[in-house]
C-alpha atoms as a printed R data frame, in Angstrom:
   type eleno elety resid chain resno       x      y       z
1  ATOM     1    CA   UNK     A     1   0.000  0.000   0.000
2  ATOM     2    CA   UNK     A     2   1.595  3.198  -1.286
3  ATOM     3    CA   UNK     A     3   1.877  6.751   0.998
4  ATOM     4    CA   UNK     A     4  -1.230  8.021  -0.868
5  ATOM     5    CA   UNK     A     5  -3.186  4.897   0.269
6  ATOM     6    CA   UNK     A     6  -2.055  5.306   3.460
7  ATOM     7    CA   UNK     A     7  -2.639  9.128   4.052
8  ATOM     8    CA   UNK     A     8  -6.327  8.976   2.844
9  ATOM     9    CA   UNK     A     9  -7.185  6.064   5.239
10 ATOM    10    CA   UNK     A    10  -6.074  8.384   7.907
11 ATOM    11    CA   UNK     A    11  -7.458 11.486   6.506
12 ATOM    12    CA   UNK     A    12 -10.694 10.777   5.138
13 ATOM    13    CA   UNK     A    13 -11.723  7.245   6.009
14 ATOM    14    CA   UNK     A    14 -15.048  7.509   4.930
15 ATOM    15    CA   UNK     A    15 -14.130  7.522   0.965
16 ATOM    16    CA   UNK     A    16 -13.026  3.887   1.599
17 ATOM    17    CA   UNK     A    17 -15.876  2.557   3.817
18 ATOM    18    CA   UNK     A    18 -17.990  1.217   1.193
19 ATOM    19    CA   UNK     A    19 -16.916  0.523  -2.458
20 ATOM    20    CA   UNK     A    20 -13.079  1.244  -1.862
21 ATOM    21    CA   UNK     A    21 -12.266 -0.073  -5.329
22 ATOM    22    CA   UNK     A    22 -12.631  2.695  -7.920
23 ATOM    23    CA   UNK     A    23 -10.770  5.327  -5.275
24 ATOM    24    CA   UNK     A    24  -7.702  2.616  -4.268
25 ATOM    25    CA   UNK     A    25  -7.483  2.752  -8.152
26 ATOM    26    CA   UNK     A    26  -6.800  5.688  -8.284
27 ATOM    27    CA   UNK     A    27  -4.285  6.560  -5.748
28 ATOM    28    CA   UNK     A    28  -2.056  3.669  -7.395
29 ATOM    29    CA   UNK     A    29  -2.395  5.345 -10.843
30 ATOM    30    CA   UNK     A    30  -1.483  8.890  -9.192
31 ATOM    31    CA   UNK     A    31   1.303  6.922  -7.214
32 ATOM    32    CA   UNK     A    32   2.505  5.026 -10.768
33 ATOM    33    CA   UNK     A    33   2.416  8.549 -11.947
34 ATOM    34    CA   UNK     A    34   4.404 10.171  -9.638
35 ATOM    35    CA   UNK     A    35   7.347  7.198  -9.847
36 ATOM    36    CA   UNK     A    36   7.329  8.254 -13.692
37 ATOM    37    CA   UNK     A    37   7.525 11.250 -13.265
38 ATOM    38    CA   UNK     A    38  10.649 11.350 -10.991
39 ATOM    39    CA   UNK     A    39  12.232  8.796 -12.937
40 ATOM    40    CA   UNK     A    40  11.809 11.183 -16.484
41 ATOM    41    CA   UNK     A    41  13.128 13.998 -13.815
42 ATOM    42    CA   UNK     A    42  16.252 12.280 -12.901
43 ATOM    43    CA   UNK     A    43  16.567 10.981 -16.816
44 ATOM    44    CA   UNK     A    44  16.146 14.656 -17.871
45 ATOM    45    CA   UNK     A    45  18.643 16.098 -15.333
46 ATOM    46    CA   UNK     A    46  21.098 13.650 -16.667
47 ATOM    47    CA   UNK     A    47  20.773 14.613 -20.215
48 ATOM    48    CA   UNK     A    48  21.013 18.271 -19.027
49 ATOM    49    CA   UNK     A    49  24.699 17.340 -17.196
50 ATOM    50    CA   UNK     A    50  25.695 15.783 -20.690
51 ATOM    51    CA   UNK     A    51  24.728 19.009 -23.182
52 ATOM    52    CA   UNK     A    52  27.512 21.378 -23.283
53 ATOM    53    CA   UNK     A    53  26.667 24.643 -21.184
54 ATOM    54    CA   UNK     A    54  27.236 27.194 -23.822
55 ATOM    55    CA   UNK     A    55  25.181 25.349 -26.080
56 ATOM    56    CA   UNK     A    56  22.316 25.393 -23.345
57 ATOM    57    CA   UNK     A    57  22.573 28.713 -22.779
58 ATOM    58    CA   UNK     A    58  22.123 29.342 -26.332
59 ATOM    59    CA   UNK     A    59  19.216 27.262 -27.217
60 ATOM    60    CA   UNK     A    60  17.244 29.540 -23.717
61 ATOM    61    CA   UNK     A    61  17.959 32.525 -25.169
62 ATOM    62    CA   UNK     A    62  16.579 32.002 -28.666
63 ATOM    63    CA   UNK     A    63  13.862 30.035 -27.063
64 ATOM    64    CA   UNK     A    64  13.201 33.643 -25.002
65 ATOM    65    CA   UNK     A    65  13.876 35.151 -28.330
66 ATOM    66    CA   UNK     A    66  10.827 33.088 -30.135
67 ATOM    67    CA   UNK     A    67   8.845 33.443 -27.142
68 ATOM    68    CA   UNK     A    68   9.080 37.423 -27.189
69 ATOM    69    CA   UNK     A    69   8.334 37.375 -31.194
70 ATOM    70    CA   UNK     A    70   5.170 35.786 -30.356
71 ATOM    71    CA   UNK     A    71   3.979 37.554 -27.264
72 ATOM    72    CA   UNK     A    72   4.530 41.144 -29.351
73 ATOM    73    CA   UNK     A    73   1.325 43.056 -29.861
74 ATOM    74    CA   UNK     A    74   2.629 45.150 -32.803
75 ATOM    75    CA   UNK     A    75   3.546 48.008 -30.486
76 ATOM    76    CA   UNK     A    76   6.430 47.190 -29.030
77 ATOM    77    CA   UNK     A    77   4.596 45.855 -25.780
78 ATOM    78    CA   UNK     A    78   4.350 42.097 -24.807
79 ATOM    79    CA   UNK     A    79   1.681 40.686 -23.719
């Protein structure tokens, strides 16, 4: 039984007093989801400490570039 599991039997007890099934479900998808999504963290952190910096540094400021381009009203504000 994950942590989610565990902290909604303590907190609200009454979601799992009759038909349990559909809301256990669901706190091992979210708890599935969570693993994934620290695993894809830690892969993506490791692919960061493999690009070369200056490169990186590059590819944020023409991303900020693009981004500016497309948030420009015509009038030289940003929305």
């Amino acid at each position: 039984m994950g942590q989610l599991t565990e902290k909604l039997r303590r907190m609200s007890p009454f979601m799992l007093a009759e038909d349990s099934g559909p809301v256990l479900a669901l706190c091992d998808h979210a708890e599935r989801l969570e693993r994934e999504n620290q695993f894809l963290r830690t892969k993506l952190n490791r692919v960061r400490e493999h690009l070369d910096p200056q490169s990186w540094a590059e590819t944020s400021r023409n991303r900020n570039a693009i981004a500016a381009i497309i948030c420009d009203t015509g009038n030289g504000d940003t929305a």
